[in-house]
C-alpha positions as CSV (number, residue, x, y, z in Angstrom):
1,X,0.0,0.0,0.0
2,X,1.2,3.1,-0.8
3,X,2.0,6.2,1.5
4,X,2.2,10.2,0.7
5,X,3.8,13.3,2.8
6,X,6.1,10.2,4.4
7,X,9.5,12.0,6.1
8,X,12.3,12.2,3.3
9,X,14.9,9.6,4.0
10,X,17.9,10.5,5.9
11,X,20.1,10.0,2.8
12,X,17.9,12.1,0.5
13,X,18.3,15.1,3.1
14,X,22.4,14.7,3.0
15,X,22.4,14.6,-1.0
16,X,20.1,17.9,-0.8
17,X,22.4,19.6,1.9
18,X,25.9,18.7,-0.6
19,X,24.5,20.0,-3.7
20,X,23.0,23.4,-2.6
21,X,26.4,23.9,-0.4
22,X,27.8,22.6,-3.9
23,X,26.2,25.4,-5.7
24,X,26.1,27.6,-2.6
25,X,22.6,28.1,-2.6
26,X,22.4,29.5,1.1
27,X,19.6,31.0,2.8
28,X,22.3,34.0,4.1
29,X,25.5,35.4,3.0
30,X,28.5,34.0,1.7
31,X,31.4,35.3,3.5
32,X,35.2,34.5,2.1
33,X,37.9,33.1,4.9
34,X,39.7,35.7,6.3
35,X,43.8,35.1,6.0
36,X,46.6,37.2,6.8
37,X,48.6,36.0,3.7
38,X,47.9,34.4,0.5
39,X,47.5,30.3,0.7
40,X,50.5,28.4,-0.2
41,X,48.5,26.0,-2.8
42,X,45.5,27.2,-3.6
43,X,43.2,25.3,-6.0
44,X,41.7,26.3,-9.1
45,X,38.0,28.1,-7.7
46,X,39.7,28.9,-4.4
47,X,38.5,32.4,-2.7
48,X,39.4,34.0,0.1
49,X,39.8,37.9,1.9
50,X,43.3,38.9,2.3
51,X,43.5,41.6,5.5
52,X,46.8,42.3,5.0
53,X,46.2,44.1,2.0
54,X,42.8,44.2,2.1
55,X,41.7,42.5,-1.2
56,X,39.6,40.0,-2.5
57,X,41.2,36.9,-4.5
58,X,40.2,34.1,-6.0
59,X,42.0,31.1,-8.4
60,X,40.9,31.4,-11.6
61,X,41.2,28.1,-14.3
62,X,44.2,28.5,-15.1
63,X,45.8,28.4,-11.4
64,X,46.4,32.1,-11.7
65,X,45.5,34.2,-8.1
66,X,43.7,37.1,-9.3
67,X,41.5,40.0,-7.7
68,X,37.6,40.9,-8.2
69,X,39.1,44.4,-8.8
70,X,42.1,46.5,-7.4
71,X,43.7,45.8,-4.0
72,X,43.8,48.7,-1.5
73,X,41.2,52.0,-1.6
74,X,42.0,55.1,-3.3
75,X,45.1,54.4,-5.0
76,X,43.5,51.2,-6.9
77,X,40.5,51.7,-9.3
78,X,41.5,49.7,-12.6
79,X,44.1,46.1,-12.3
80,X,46.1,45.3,-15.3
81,X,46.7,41.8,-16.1
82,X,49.6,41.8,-18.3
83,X,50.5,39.9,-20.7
84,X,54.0,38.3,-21.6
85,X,55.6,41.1,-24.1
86,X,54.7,44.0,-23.0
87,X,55.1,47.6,-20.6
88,X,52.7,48.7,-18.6
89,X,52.0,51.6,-16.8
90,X,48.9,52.6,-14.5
91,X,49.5,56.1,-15.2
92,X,48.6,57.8,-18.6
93,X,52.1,59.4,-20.3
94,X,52.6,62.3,-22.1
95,X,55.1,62.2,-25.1
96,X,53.8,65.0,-27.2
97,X,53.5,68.3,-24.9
98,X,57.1,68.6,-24.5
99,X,56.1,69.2,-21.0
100,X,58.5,66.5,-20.0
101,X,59.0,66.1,-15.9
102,X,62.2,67.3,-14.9
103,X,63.8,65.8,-12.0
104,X,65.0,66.8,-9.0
105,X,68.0,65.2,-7.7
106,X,67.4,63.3,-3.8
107,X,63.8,63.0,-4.2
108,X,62.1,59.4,-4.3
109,X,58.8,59.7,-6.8
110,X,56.3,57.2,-6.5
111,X,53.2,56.2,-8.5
112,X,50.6,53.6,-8.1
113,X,50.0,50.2,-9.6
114,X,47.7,47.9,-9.3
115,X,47.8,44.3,-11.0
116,X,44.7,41.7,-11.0
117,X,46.6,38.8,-11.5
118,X,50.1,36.7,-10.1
119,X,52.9,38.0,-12.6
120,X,56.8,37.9,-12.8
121,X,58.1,41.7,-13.7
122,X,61.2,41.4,-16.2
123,X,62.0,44.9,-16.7
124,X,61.5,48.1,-15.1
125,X,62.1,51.1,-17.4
126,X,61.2,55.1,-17.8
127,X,61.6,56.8,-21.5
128,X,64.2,60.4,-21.2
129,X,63.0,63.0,-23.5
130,X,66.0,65.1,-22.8
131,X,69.0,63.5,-20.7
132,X,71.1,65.4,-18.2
133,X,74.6,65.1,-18.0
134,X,76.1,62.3,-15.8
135,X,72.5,61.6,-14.5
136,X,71.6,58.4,-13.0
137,X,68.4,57.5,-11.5
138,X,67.5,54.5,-8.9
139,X,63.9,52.8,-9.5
140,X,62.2,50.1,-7.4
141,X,58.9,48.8,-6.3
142,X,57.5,49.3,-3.1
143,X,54.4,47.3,-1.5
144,X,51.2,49.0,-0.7
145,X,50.4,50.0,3.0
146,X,47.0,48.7,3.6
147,X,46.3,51.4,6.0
148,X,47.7,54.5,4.8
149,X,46.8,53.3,1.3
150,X,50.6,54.7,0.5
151,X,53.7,53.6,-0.4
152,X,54.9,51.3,2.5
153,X,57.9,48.9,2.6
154,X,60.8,48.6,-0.3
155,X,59.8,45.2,-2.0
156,X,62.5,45.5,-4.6
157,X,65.7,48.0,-5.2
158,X,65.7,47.2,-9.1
159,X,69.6,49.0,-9.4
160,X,70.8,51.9,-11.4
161,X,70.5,53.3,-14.9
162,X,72.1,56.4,-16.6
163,X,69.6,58.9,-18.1
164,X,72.4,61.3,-19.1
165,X,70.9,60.7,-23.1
166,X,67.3,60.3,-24.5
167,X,65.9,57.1,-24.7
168,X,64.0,54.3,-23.4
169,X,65.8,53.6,-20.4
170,X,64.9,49.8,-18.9
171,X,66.9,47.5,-16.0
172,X,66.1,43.8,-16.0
173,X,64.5,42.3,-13.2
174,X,62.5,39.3,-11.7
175,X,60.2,39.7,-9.3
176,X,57.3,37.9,-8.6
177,X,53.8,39.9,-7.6
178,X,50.9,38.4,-6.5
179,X,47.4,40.7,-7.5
180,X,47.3,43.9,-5.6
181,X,48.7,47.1,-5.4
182,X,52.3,48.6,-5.3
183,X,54.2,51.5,-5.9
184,X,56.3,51.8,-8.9
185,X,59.3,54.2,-7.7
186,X,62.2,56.8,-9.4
187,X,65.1,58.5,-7.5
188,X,68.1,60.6,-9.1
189,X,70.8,60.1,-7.4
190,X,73.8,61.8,-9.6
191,X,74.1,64.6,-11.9
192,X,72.1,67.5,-12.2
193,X,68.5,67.8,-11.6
194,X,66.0,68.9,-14.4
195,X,66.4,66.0,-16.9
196,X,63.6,65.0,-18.7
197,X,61.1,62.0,-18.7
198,X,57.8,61.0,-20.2
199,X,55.6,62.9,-17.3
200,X,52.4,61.2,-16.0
201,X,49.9,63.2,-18.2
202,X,49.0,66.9,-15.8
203,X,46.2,66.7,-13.6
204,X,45.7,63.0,-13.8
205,X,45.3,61.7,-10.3
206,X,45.7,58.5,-9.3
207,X,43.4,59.3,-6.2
208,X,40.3,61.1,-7.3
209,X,40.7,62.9,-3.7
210,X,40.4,66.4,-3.4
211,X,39.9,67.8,0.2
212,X,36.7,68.8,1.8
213,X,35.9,72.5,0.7
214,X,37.8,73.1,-2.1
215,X,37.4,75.7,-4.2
216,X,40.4,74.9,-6.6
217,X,40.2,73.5,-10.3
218,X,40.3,69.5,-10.4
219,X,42.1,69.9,-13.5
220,X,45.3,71.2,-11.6
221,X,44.9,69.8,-7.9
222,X,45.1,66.8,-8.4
223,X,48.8,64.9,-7.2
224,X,49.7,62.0,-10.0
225,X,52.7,61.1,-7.4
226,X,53.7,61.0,-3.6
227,X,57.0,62.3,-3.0
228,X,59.9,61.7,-0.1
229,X,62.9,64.2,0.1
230,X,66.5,64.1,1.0
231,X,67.2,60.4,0.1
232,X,70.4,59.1,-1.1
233,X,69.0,55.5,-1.8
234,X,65.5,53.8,-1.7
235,X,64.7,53.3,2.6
236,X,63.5,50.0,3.9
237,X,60.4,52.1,4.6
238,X,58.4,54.8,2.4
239,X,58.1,57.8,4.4
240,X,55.4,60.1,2.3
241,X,56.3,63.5,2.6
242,X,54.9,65.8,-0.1
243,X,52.8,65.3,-3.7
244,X,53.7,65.9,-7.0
245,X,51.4,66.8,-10.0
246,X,54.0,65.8,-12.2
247,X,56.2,62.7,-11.9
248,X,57.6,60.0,-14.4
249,X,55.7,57.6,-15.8
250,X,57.8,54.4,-14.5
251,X,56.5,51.3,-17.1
252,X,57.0,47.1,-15.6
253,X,57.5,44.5,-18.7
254,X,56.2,40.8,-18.6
């Protein structure tokens, strides 16, 4: 004889329970793990909330770690995932103005940018529009401080290069980055100040900030760099002390 509205059996309720967690059909909010660091081997659909940094990653199919968008807050809108060949830059350069930045010997300029995906840098370059004699500039990479949302400790001191002629100028180098935010960085540190590089195009700003009650034009407040003063060599440490509407545009190869 046959029954209706009997109790579903025990191992009907288990295979409904694995396939909605499988499709994470939840009756309330998903919420990622919360790690300090990256996982060592992540899998391929992995997610999790990185607080160090403050970003959101995942494992896409190919094994890649990558971010829903740019790590950090203000100094991460858009994250370039680069491909193998090629410069990038998250700054916009200007080549044709000949309003090229002029630099000032001692200062460390840094500029934001953001990546969506793990990568291995090969080259870290600026292009000179008009050299300076016996000029040589330092440039590195710096990580991102997740609570200042500046520059914070020197991730890589990439070595020297001479700028005393035009050119593109590039140093070789291999270092890994995982998706997030750093800070591409530029210091003269002989010859004379005022050579020239491809500037960061005027009035870009890699912030969208502007402080409460101004009354000033966006279209020249806005800082495309911060700056730090009086340095012989790149610190262990970024110590913001100024901004720049003008710096170079400093370009990573793949």
């Amino acid at each position: 004889m046959a029954f209706i509205n009997l109790p579903p059996s025990l191992q009907g309720i288990i295979s409904g329970i694995e396939n909605r967690l499988a499709k994470l059909e939840l009756g309330r909010r998903f919420t990622f793990p919360n790690v300090a660091s990256d996982p060592a081997n992540p899998r391929n659909g992995d997610a999790w909330l990185n607080t160090t940094s403050n970003t959101p990653k995942y494992v896409d199919a190919t094994g890649a770690v990558s971010t829903f968008g740019g790590g950090g807050g203000s100094s991460s809108t858009v994250a370039i995932k680069p491909v193998s060949g090629y410069y990038y830059s998250w700054l916009p350069n200007d080549t044709v103005s000949g309003s090229a930045w002029g630099s000032l010997n001692g200062t460390v300029y840094a500029q934001p940018f953001s990546i969506g995906t793990s990568a291995t840098a090969t080259r870290i370059a600026v292009n000179v529009q008009t050299g300076s004699a016996s000029a040589v500039i330092r440039l590195g990479i710096y990580n991102n401080d997740a609570t200042s949302d500046k520059p914070g400790t020197r991730l890589l001191d990439a070595g020297t290069v001479s700028v005393a002629t035009s050119g593109w100028k590039a140093i070789t180098i291999s270092q890994a980055l995982t998706a997030g935010t750093y800070w591409l960085v530029a210091l003269q540190i002989a010859g004379s100040s005022g050579g020239g590089f491809d500037p960061a195009t005027t009035g870009y700003s890699f912030t969208g900030q502007l402080p409460y009650g101004t009354t000033a034009s966006p279209s020249n407040s806005y800082a495309t760099g911060f700056t730090m003063s009086g340095q012989t060599g790149l610190p262990a440490t970024y110590s913001y002390n100024g901004t720049a509407l003008l710096v170079p545009t400093i370009w990573l190869g793949f």
